[in-house]
Each structure stands twice: as structure tokens, then as C-alpha cells.
N, C-alpha and C positions, 0 to 999 in steps of 0.2 A: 376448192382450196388448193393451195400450191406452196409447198418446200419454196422456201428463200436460198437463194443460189450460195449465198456467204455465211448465215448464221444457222439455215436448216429450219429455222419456223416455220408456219404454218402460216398462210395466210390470205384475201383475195385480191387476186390480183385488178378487181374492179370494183374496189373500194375508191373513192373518189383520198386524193391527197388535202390535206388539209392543213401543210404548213410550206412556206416557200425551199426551205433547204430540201424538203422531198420534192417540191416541183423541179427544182433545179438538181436532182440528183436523176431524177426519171429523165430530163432532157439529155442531164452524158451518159446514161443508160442507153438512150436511141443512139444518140449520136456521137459516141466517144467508143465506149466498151461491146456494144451489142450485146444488151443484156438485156432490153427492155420486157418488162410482166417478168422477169424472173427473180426480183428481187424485194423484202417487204419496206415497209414504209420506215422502218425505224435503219433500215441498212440506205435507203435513199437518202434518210434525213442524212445521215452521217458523211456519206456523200457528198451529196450535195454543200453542204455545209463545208468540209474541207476542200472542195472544189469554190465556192464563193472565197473562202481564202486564200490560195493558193495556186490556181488557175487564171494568172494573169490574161490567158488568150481569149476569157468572157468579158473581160473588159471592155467597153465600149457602148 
């Protein structure tokens, strides 16, 4: 188990993701912020999610 870098929960970080705003939060995780495995799935979705909105530069 492993602390969420933003909320402090608990959680594994090899839990498979199971809604698309956590996929896409886990890719700006690798690829944006360098954060990836440090953050749970409910901080990804959140993420992600506001990145689907608001991150014109996935567009495409």
C-alpha cells in the first residue's frame, strides 16, 4: 500500500484503473507532472477529468 501524494490515502498502486478520467489522469501523471504510482485512483479520476476538460493540447 502507498500514501496518495495529494489526499494522503492509502492505497495500491497496482490496482488495475477502471474508469477512463483515471486512465487519462495516470497518462499526465507519467507524462505531464511526474508523479506516476504516487497517486490514488480517486485523485487520477479528478485529474484526469479536469484535464479532459481543460487541456486543449490532448486534443487531437
Amino acid at each position: 500500500m502507498t500514501s496518495c501524494k495529494i489526499c494522503g490515502k492509502s492505497f495500491d498502486p497496482d490496482a488495475p484503473l477502471t474508469d477512463p478520467a483515471q486512465e487519462a489522469g495516470a497518462f499526465m501523471a507519467a507524462q505531464e507532472w511526474n508523479d506516476a504510482g504516487q497517486l490514488c485512483p480517486a485523485c487520477l479520476g479528478n485529474r484526469g477529468m479536469l484535464g479532459m476538460m481543460y487541456c486543449r493540447e490532448y486534443d487531437s
